[in-house]
C-alpha positions in Angstrom: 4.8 24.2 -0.9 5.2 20.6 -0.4 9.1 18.7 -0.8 10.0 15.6 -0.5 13.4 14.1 0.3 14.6 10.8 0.4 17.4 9.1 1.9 19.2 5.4 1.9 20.9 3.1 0.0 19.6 -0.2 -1.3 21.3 -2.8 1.1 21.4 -0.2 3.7 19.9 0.2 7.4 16.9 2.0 6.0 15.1 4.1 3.8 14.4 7.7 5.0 11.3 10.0 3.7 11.0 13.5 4.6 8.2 15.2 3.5 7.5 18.8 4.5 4.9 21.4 3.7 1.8 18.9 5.2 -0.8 20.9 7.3 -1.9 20.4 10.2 -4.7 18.2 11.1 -4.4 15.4 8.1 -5.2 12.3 9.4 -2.6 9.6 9.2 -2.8 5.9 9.3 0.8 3.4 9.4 -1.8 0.5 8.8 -2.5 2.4 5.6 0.7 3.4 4.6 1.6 -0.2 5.2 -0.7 -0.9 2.9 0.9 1.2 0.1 3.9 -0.4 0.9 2.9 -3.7 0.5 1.4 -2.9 -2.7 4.5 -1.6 -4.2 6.5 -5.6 -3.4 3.5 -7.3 -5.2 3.1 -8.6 -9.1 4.0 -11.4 -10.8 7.3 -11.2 -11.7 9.3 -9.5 -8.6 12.7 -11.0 -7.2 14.1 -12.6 -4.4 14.3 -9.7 -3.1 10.7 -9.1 -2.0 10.6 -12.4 -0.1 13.1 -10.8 2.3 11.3 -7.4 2.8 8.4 -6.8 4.6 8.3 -3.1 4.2 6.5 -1.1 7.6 6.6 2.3 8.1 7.9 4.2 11.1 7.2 7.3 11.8 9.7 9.3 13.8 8.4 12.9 13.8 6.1 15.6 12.0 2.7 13.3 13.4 1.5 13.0 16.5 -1.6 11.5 18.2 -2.4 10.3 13.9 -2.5 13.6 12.7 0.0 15.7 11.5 0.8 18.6 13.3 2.5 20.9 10.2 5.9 20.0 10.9 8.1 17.9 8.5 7.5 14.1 8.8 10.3 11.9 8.8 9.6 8.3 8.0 11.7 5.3 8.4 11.4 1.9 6.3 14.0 -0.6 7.6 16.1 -2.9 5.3 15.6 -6.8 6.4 18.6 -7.6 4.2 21.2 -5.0 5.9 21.7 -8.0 7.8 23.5 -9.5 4.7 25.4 -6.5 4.3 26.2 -5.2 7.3 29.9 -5.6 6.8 30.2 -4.7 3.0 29.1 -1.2 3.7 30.2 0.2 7.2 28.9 3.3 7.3 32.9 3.6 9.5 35.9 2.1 7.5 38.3 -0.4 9.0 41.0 -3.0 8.2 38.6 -5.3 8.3 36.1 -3.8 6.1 38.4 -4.3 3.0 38.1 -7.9 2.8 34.1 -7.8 2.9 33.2 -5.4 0.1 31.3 -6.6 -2.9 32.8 -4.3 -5.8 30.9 -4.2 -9.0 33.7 -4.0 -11.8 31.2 -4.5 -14.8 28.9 -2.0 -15.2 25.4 -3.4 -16.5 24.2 -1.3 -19.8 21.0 0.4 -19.4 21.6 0.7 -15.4 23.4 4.1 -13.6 26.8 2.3 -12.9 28.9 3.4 -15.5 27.4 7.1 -15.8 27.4 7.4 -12.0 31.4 6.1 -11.8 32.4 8.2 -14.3 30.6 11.4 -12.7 31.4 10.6 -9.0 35.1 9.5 -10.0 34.4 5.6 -8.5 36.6 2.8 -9.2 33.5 0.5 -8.7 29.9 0.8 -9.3 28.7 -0.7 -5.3 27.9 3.5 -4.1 26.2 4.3 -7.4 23.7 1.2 -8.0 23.3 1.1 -4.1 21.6 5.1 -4.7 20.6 4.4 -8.0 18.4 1.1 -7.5 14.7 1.4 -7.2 14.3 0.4 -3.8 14.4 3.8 -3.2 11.0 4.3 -4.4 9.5 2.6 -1.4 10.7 5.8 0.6 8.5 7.6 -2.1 5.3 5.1 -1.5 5.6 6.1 1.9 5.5 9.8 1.1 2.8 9.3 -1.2 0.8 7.8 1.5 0.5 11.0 3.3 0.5 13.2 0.3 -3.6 10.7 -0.7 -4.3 11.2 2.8 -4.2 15.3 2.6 -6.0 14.8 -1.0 -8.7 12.5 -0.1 -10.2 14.9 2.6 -10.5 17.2 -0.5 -12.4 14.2 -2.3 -9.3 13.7 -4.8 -8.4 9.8 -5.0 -5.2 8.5 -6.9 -5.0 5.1 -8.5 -3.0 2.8 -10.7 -3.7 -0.2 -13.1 -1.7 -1.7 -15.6 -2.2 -1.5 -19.5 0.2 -3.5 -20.8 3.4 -5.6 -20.6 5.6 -6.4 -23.4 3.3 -7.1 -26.5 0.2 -7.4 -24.7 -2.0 -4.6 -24.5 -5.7 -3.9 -22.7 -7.5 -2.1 -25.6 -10.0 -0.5 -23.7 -10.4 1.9 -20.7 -10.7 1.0 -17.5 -14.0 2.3 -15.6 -12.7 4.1 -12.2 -15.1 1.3 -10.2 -12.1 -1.0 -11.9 -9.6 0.4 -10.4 -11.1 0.7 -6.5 -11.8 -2.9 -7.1 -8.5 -3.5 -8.0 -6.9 -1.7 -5.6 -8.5 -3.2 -2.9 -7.3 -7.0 -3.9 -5.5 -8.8 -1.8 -3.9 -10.9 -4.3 -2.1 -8.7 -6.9 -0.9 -10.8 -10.3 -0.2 -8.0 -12.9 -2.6 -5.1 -11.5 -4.8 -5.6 -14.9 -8.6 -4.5 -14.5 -9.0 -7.3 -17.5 -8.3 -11.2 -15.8 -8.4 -12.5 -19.5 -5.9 -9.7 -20.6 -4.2 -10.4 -17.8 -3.5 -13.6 -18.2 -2.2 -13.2 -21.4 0.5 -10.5 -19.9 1.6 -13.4 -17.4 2.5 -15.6 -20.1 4.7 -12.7 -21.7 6.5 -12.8 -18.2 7.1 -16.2 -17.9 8.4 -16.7 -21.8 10.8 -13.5 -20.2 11.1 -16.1 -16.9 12.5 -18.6 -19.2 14.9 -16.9 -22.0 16.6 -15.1 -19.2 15.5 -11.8 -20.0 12.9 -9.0 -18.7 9.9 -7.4 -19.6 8.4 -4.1 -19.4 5.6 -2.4 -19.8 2.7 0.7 -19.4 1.2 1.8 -16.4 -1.9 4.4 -15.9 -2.2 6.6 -12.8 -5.8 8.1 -12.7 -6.8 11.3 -10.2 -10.4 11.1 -9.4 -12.2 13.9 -8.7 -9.9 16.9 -9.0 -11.2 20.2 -9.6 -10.4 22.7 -12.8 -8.0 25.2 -12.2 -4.9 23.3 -10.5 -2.0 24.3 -12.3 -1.5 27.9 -14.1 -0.9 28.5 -18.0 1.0 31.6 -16.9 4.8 30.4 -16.2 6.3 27.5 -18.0 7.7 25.7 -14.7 4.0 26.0 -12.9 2.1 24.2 -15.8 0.9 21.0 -13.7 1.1 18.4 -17.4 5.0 19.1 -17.1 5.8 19.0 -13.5 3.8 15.7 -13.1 5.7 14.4 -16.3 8.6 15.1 -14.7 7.3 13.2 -11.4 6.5 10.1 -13.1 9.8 10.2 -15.6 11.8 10.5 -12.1 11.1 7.1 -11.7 13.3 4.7 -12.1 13.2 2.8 -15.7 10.5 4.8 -16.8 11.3 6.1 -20.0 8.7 8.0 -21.7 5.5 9.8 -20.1 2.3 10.0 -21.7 -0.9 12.2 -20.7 -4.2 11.3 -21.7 -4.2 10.0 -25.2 -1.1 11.4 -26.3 0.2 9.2 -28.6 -2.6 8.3 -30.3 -3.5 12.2 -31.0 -0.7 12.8 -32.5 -1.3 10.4 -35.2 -5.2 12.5 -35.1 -6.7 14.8 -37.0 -7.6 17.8 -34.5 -11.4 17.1 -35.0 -10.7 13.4 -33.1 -8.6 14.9 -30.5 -10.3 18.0 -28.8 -12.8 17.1 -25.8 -16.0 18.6 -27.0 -17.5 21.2 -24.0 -21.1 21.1 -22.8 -22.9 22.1 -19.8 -24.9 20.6 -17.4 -27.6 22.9 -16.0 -28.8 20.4 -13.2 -25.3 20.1 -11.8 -24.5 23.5 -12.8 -21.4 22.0 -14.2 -19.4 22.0 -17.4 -18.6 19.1 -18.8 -16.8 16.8 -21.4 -17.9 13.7 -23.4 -14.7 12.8 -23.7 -11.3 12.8 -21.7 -8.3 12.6 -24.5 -6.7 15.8 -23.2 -6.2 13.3 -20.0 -7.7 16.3 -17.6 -5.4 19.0 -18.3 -5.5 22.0 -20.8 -3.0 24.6 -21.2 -0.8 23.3 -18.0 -4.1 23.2 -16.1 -6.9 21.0 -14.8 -9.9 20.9 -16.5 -12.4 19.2 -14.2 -12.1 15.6 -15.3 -9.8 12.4 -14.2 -6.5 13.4 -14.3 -4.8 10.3 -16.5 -0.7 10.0 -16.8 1.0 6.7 -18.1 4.1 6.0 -17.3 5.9 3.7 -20.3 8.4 1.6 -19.0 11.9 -0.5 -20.0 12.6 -4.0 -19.3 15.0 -4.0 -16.1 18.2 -3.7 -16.8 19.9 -6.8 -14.8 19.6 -9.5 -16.9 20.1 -13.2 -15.5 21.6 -13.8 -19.6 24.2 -10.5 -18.9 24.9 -8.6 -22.0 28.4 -7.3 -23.2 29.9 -4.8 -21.1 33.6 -3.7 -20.0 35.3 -4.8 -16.9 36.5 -1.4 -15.3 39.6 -2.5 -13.4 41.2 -4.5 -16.8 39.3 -2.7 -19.6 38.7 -6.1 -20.9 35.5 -7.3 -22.2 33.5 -9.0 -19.7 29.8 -10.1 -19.6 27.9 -7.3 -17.5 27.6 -8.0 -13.2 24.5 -9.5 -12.0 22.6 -9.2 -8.9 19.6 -10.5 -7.9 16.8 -8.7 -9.6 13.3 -8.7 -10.9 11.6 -9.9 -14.3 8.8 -7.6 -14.2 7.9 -4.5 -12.0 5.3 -3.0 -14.1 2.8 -3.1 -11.1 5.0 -2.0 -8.3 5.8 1.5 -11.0 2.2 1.9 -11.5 1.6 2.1 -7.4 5.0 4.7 -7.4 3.3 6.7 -10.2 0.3 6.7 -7.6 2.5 8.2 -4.9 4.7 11.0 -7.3 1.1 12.1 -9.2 -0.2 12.3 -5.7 2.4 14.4 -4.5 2.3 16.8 -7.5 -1.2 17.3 -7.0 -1.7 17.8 -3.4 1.5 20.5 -4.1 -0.8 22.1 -6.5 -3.7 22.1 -3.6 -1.4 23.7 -1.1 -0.8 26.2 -3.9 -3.9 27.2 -5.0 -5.2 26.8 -1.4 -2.9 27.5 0.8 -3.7 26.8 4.3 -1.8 26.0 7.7 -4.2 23.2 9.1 -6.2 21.0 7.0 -9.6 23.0 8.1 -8.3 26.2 6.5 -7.3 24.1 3.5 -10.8 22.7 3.3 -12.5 26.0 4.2 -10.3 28.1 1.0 -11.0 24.7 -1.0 -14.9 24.8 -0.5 -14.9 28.4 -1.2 -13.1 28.1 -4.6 -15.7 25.0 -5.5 -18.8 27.3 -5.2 -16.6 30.3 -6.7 -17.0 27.4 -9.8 -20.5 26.6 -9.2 -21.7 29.9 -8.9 -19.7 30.9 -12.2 
């Protein structure tokens, strides 16, 4: 129902969303899609890089008057530094063009270059780690902009905090009143609901700051108020804990995907795992007292928070380059190095926000189909007191 395709390269002209399958009628704001963009460049830790960008949105099509009008929307997100690079990659070759390239003979190890030379048959590693960086995830941020704008007018809100970096760890959940507070900051250190915590995760980043190296980290995306039944335990590929695994593992670095308290269950008996059931006659609504299953059974919503973490790797550009091969000579050579970040633990969390949004307002338009956003609403409301009334 809904698909999302991006488009750009890192030092390129821009960075291109298109995102079909919206409805008609969803209200849409660039002030707050600006907003999610600016979220995603913050946390202690980012590059050079982010003092250079100052990521705004442009919409070119699918919205009109700020709503959409159930055609695809395209969005824009220019590149400040093209300027830089302007002549390293013409989008037209030349004579002239030769002399300005910036090759990348030495592939770095835990990055795409060598995989993505060897597949696409590249004597350099410029076109693969140009696609391959993650400054294509701000395309995605803008996407997921729209896709928590369609959810919200369905009472669904999706945020993101930050449970650890490197060693340091917050041992406790994080209250959803944590998060809104959080989110709503406008000075963003390490997106940790915890400031003592917190702290503590700054210091791993600046011990990383001074050996050279990078750090990474765990990020939690929470859905708020998302009904049961989203999902389906019918077909394998429909079952909504694997397709929003695979939206979070899509990002880049992110190594390993967690729902609810997966890890820890595992190491459980099943007596300190289930979520035990009870009802509420006053709400006319079941219940849990707990949340380990993370809001989903059997591939499908259960009626509480919806919680994915996203576990991931130190970046792989290291300012202290390990071993790697040069590819023109085949010599050993110490891997290339651009400019890069230490710690981007923050900025993921806010990209899990926008790929768990868009798997979820997917499984909306699924379950609830609808051309405009009042038809949505009208099947949605209908399906809530199908629920109440059960």
């Amino acid at each position: 129902m809904l698909r999302l395709e991006t488009a750009g390269e890192s030092h390129g002209e821009c960075l291109v969303a298109l995102l079909s399958g919206l409805p008609a009628g969803v209200p849409v704001s660039l002030q707050a899609i600006d907003r999610e963009l600016w979220r995603r460049q913050q946390g202690y830790g980012r590059g050079g890089r982010m003092k250079i960008e100052r990521d705004r949105a442009e919409i070119v099509a699918g919205v009109r008057h700020s709503q959409t009008i159930g055609a695809p929307v395209a969005v824009l997100i220019r590149n400040q530094d093209w300027t830089n690079w302007a002549e390293a990659l013409p989008v037209e070759d030349s004579p002239q063009a030769e002399a300005a390239r910036r090759p990348v003979y030495r592939p770095r190890p835990g990055h795409a270059d060598l995989a993505g030379v060897l597949k696409y048959n590249f004597p350099e590693a410029r076109y693969v780690l140009e696609r391959a960086s993650a400054r294509e995830t701000a395309a995605r941020v803008a996407a997921g902009a729209l896709a928590k704008a369609f959810l919200r007018e369905l009472g669904i809100e999706v945020l993101s905090h930050v449970v650890a970096v490197g060693g340091v760890r917050l041992e406790r959940r994080a209250a959803w009143e944590e998060l809104a507070e959080l989110s709503g900051r406008e000075q963003i250190l390490l997106g940790c609901v915890d400031p003592a915590v917190e702290q503590r995760m700054k210091e791993a980043v600046d011990e990383a700051y001074r050996t050279g190296d990078t750090v990474g980290g765990v990020f939690e995306v929470v859905a708020h108020g998302v009904p049961p039944g989203l999902g389906s335990c019918a077909s394998w590929d429909r079952r909504l804990d694997g397709r929003l695994a695979q939206a979070v593992l899509s990002i880049q670095a992110v190594k390993g995907v967690e729902i609810g308290e997966a890890a820890e269950a595992a190491a459980s008996p099943g007596s300190r795992v289930q979520d035990p059931i009870r009802y509420d006659r006053e709400g006319r609504r079941f219940q849990r007292s707990s949340n380990r299953a993370g809001g989903i059974e059997g591939g499908m919503t259960n009626g509480e928070d919806v919680v994915v973490r996203g576990w991931l790797k130190p970046i792989s550009t290291l300012r202290r380059p390990l071993e790697s091969v040069d590819l023109a000579t085949r010599e050993s050579a110490p891997a290339a190095y651009e400019r890069s970040d230490v710690c981007v633990v923050p900025a993921a969390g806010v990209v899990g926000e926008a790929m768990v949004a868009l798997v979820l307002a997917d499984a909306c338009l699924e379950k609830f189909g609808g051309d405009s956003l009042e038809e949505t609403r009208r099947n949605y409301q209908g399906y809530l007191e199908q629920v109440r009334r059960y």
